[in-house]
MMTF fields as JSON, N, C-alpha, C and O atoms, coordinates in Angstrom:
{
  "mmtfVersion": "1.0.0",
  "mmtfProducer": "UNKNOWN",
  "numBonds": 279,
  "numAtoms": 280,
  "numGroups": 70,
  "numChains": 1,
  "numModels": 1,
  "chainsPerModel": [1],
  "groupsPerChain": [70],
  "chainIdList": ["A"],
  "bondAtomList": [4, 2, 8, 6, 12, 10, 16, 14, 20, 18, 24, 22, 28, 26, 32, 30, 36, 34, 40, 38, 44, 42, 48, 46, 52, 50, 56, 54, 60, 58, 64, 62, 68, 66, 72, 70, 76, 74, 80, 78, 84, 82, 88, 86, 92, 90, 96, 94, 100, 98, 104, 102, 108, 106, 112, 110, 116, 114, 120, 118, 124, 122, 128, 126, 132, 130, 136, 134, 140, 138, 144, 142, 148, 146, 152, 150, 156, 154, 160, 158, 164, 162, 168, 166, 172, 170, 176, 174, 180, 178, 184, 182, 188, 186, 192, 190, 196, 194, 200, 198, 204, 202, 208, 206, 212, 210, 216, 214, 220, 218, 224, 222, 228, 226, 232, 230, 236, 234, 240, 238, 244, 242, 248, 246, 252, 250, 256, 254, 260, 258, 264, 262, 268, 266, 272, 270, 276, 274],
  "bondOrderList": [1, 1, 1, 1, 1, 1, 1, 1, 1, 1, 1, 1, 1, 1, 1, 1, 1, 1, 1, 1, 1, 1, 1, 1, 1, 1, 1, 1, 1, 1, 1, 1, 1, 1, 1, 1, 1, 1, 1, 1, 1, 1, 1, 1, 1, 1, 1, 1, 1, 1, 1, 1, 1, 1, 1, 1, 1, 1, 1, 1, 1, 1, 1, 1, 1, 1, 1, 1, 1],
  "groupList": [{"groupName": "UNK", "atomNameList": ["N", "CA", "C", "O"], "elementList": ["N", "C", "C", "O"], "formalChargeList": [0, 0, 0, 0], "bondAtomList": [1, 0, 2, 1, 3, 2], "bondOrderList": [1, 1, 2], "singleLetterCode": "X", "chemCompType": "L-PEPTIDE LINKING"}],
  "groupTypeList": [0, 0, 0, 0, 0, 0, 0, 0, 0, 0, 0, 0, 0, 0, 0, 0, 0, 0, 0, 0, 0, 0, 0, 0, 0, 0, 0, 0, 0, 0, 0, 0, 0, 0, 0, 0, 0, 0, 0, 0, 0, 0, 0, 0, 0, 0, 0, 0, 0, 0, 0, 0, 0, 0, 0, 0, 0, 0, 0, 0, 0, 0, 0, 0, 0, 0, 0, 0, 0, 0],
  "groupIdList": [1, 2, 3, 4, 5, 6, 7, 8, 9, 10, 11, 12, 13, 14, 15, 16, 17, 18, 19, 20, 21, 22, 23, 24, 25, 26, 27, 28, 29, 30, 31, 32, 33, 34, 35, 36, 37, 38, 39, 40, 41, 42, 43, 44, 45, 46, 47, 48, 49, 50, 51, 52, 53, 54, 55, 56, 57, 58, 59, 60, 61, 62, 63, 64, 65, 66, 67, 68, 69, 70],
  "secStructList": [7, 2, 2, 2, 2, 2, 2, 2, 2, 2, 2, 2, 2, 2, 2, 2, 2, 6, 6, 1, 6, 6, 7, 7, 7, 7, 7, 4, 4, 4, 6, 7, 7, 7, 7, 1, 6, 6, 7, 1, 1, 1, 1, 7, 7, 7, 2, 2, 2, 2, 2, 2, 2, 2, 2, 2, 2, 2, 2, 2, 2, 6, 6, 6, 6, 7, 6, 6, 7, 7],
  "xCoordList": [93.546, 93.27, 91.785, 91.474, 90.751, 89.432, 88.859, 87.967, 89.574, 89.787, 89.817, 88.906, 91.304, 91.174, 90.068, 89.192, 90.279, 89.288, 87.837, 87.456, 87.096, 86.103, 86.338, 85.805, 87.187, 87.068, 87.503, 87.248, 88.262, 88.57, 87.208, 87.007, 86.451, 84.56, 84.073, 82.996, 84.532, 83.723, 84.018, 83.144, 85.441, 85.783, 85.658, 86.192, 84.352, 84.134, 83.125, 83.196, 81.972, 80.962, 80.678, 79.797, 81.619, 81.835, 82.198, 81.554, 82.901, 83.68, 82.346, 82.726, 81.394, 80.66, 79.469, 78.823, 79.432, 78.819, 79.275, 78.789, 80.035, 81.192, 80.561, 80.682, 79.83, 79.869, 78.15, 77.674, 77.576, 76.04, 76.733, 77.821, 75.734, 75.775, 75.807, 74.889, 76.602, 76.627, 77.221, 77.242, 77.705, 77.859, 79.659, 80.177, 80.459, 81.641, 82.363, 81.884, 83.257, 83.622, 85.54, 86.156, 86.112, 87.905, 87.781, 86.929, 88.744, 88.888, 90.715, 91.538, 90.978, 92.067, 93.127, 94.351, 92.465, 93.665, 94.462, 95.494, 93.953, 94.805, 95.913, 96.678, 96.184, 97.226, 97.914, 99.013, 97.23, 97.683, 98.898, 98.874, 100.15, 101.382, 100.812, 99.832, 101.601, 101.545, 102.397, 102.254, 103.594, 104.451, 103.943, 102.717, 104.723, 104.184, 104.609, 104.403, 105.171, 104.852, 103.748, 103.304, 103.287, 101.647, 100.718, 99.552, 100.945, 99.841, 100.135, 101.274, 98.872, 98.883, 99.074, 100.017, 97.906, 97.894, 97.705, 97.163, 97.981, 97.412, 96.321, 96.022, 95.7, 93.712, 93.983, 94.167, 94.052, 94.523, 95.029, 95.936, 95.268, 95.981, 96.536, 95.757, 97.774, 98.132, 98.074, 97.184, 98.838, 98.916, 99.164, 98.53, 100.424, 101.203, 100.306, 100.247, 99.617, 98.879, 97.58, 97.085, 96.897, 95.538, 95.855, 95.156, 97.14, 97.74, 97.841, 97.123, 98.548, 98.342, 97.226, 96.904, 96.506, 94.442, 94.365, 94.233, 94.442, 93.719, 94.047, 93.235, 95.52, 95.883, 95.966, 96.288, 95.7, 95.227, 93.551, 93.085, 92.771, 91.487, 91.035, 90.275, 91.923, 91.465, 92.324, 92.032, 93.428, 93.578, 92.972, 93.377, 92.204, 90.905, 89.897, 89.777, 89.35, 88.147, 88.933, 88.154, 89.983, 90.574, 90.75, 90.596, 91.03, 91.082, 89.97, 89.89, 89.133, 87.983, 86.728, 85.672, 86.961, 86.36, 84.941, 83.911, 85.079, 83.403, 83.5, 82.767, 83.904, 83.172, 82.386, 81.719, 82.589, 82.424, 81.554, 81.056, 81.233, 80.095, 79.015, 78.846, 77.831, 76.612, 76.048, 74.905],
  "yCoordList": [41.069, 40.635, 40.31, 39.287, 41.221, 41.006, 39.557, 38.841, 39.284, 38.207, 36.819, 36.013, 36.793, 35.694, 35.517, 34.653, 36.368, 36.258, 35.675, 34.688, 36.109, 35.709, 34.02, 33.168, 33.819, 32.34, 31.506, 30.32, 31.844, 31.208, 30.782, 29.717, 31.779, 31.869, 31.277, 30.819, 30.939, 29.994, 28.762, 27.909, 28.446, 27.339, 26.57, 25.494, 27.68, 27.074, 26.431, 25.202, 27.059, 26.806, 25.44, 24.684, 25.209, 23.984, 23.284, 22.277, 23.007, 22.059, 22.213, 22.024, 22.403, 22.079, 21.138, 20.38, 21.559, 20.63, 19.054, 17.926, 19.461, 17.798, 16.563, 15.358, 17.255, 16.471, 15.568, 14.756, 16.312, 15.576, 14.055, 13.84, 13.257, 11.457, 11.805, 12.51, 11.417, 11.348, 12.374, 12.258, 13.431, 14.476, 14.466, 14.494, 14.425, 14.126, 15.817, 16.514, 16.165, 17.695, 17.398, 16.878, 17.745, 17.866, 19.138, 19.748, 19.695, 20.968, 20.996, 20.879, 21.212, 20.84, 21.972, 21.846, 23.015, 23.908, 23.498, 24.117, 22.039, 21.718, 20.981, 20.802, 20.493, 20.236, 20.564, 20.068, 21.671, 22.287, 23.015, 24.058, 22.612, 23.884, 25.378, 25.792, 25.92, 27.626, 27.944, 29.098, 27.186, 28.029, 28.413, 28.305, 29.129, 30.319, 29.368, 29.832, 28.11, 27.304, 27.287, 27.352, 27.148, 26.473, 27.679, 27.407, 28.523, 30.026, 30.949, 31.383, 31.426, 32.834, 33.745, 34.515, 33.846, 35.243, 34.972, 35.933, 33.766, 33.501, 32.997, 32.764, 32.819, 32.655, 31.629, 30.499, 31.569, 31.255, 30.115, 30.333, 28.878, 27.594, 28.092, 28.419, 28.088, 27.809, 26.596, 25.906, 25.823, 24.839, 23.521, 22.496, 24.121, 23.04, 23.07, 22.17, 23.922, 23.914, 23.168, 22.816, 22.812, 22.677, 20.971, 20.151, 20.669, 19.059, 18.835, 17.86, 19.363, 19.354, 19.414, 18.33, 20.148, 20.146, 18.848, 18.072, 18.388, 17.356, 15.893, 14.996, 15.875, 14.766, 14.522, 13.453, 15.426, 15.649, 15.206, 14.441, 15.709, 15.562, 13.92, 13.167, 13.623, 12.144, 10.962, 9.848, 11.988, 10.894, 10.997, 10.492, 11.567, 12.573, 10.973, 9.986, 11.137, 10.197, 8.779, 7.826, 8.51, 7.086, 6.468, 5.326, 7.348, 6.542, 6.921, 6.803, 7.351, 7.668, 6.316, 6.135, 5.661, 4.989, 5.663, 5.168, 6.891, 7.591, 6.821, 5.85, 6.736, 6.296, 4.685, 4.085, 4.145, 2.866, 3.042, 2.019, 4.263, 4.756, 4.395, 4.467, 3.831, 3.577, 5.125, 5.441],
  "zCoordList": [-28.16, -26.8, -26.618, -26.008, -27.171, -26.82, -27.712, -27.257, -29.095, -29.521, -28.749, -28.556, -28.324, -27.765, -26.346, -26.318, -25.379, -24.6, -25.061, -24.432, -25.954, -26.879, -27.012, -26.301, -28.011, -28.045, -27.077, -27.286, -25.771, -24.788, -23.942, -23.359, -24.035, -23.456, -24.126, -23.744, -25.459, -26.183, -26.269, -26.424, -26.169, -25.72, -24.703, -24.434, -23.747, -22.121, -22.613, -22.609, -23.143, -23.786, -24.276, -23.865, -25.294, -25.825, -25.149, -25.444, -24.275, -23.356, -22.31, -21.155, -22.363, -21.535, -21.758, -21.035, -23.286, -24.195, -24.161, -24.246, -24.052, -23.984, -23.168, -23.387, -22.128, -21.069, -20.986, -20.192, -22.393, -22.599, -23.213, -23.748, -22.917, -23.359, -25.25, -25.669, -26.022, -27.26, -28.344, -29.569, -27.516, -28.133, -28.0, -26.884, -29.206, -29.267, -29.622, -30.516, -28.976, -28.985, -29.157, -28.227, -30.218, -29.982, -29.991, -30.637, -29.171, -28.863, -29.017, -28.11, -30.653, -31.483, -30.643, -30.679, -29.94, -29.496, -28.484, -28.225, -27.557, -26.704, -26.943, -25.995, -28.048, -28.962, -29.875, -30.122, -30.668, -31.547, -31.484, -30.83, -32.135, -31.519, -31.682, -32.301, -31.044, -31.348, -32.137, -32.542, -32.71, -33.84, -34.488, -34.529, -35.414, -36.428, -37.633, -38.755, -37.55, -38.952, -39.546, -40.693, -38.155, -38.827, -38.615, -38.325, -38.682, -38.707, -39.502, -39.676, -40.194, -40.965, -40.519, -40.703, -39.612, -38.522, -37.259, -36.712, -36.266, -35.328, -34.899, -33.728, -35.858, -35.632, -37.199, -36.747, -38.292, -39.407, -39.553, -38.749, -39.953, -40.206, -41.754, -42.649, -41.872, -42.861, -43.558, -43.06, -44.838, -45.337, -44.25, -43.999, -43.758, -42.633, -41.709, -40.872, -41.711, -39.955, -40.371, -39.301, -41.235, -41.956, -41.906, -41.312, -42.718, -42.487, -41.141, -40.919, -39.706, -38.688, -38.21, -37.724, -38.121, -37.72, -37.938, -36.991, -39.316, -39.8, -39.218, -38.993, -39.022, -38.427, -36.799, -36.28, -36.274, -34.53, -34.635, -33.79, -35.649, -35.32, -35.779, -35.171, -37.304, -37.463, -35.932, -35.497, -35.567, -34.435, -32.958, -31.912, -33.136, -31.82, -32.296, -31.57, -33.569, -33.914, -34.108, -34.085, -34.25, -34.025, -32.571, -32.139, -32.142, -30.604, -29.926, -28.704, -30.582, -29.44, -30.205, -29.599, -31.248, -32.146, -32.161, -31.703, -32.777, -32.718, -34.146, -33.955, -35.219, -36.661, -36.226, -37.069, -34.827, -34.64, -33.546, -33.077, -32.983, -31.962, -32.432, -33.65, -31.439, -31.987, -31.687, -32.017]
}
């Protein structure tokens, strides 16, 4: 419990960051499922979950065209 609380505060943090001119932030947990396919321990990406990360975040930087950001 004191866990998540922690990174939920930190996830304010960051999402606040968000909002400076140039500074590009995915915050992969608002998409990320919660099944337990894709988790070790909850906090953890397994294999499936690591292929999932990866393909939420390259489609975070595709439609946002940051590789094409000046």
């Amino acid at each position: 419990r004191h866990y998540q609380f922690v990174v939920k505060e930190q996830n304010e943090l960051i999402r606040n960051l968000e909002a400076q001119p140039g500074v590009w932030i995915y915050d992969f947990t608002r998409d990320m499922p919660d099944n337990p396919l894709y988790w070790v321990d909850g906090r953890h990406v397994n294999e499936k979950g690591a292929r999932k990360k990866a393909e939420l975040i390259a489609r975070y930087i595709h439609n946002n065209q940051i590789l094409d950001a000046d």
